[in-house]
C-alpha positions in Angstrom: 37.8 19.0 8.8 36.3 17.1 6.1 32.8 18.0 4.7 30.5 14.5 5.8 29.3 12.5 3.0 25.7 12.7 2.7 23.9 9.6 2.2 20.1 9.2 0.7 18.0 7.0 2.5 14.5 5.2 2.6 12.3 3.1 3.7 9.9 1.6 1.0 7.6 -1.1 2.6 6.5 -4.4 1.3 3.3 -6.4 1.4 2.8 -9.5 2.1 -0.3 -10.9 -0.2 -2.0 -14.1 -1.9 -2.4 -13.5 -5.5 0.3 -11.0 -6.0 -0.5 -10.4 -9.6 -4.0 -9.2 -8.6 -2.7 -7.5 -5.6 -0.7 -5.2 -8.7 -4.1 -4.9 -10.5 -6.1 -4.0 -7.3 -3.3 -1.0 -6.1 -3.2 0.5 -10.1 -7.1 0.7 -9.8 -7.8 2.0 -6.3 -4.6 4.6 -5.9 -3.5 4.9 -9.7 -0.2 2.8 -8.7 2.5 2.6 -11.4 4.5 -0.4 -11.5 8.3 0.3 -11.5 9.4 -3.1 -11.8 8.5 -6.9 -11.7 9.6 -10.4 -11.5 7.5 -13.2 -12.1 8.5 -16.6 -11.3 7.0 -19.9 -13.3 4.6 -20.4 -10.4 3.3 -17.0 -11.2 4.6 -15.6 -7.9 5.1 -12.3 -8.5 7.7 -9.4 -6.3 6.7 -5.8 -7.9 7.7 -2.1 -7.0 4.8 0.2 -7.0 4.8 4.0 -7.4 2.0 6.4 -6.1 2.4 9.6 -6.9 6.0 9.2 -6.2 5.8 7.3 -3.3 7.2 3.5 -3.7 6.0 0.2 -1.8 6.7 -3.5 -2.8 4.7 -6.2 -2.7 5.2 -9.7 -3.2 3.3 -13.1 -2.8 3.9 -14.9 0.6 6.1 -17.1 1.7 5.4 -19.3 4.9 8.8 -20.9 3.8 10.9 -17.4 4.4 8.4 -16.1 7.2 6.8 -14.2 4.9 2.8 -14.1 5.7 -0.4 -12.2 4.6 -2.9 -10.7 6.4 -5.3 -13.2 5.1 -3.0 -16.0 6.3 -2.2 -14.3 9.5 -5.9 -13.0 10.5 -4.7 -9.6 10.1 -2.1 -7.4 9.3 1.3 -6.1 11.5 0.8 -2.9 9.4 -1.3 0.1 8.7 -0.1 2.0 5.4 -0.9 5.3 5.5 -1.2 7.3 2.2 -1.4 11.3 2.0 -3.4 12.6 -1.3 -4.6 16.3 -1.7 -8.4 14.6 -2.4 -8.7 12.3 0.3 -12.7 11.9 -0.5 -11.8 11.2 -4.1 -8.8 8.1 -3.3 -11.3 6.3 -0.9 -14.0 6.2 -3.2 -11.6 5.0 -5.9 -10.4 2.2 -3.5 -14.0 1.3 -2.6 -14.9 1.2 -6.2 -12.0 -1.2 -6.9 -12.7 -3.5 -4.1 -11.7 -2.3 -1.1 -14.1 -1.7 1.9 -14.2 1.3 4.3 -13.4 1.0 8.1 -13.8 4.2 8.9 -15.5 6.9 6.7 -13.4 9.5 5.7 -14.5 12.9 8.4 -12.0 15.7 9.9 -10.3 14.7 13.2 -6.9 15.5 15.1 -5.8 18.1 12.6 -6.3 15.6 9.0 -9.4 15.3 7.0 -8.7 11.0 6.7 -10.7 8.0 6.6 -9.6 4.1 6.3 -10.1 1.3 3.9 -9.1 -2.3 3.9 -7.9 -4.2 0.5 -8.8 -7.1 -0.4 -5.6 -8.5 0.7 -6.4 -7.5 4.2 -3.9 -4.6 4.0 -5.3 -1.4 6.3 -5.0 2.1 4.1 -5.4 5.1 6.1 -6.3 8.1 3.6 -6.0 11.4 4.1 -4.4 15.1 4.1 -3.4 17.6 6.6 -6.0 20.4 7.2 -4.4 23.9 7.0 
């Protein structure tokens, strides 16, 4: 019998925003986001790949034309992202400090210490870390 193959997989998301180049700005201020790559077209509509700690998400500017909406166009998002830091305390305040606003304050509950955050793209951030 023949050893099966084994096959890496993942699942990166992407955001939908208006303004992708300050949508880059605003993630490598509030989480320390690294961008891993970039294109730009003449518009200035921008797709990027993001790194956090590791952890990779795309964004790009929205499209109506290929079904491709923001929050802000939409009223709201069809995601929460949720990001798992050892300082939980620390990254909100970051995001806050970089424009994002807090939903809910960052307090122990169901087993995580978390809180959430909105950007200013309209993109919900839950923040947290497991308690031990």
């Amino acid at each position: 019998m023949a050893t099966p193959t084994r096959i890496t997989v993942a699942i990166s998301p992407q955001l939908s925003v208006r303004n992708g180049a300050r949508a880059v700005e605003f993630y490598q201020a509030a989480f320390g986001a690294v961008e891993v790559y970039r294109v730009e077209d003449p518009t200035g509509s921008v797709v990027s790949r993001l790194s956090v700690g590791g952890a990779e998400f795309w964004l790009s500017d929205e499209s109506p034309e290929h079904a491709n909406f923001s929050p802000e166009s939409l009223g709201g998002g069809t995601v929460k992202m949720l990001l798992t830091v050892p300082e939980p305390d620390a990254m909100v305040a970051r995001a806050v400090a970089a424009g994002a606003q807090v939903v809910d304050p960052v307090q122990e509950g169901h087993g995580w210490r978390v809180g959430r955050v909105v950007d200013p793209f309209g993109h919900h951030w839950e923040i947290g870390r497991p308690l031990k």
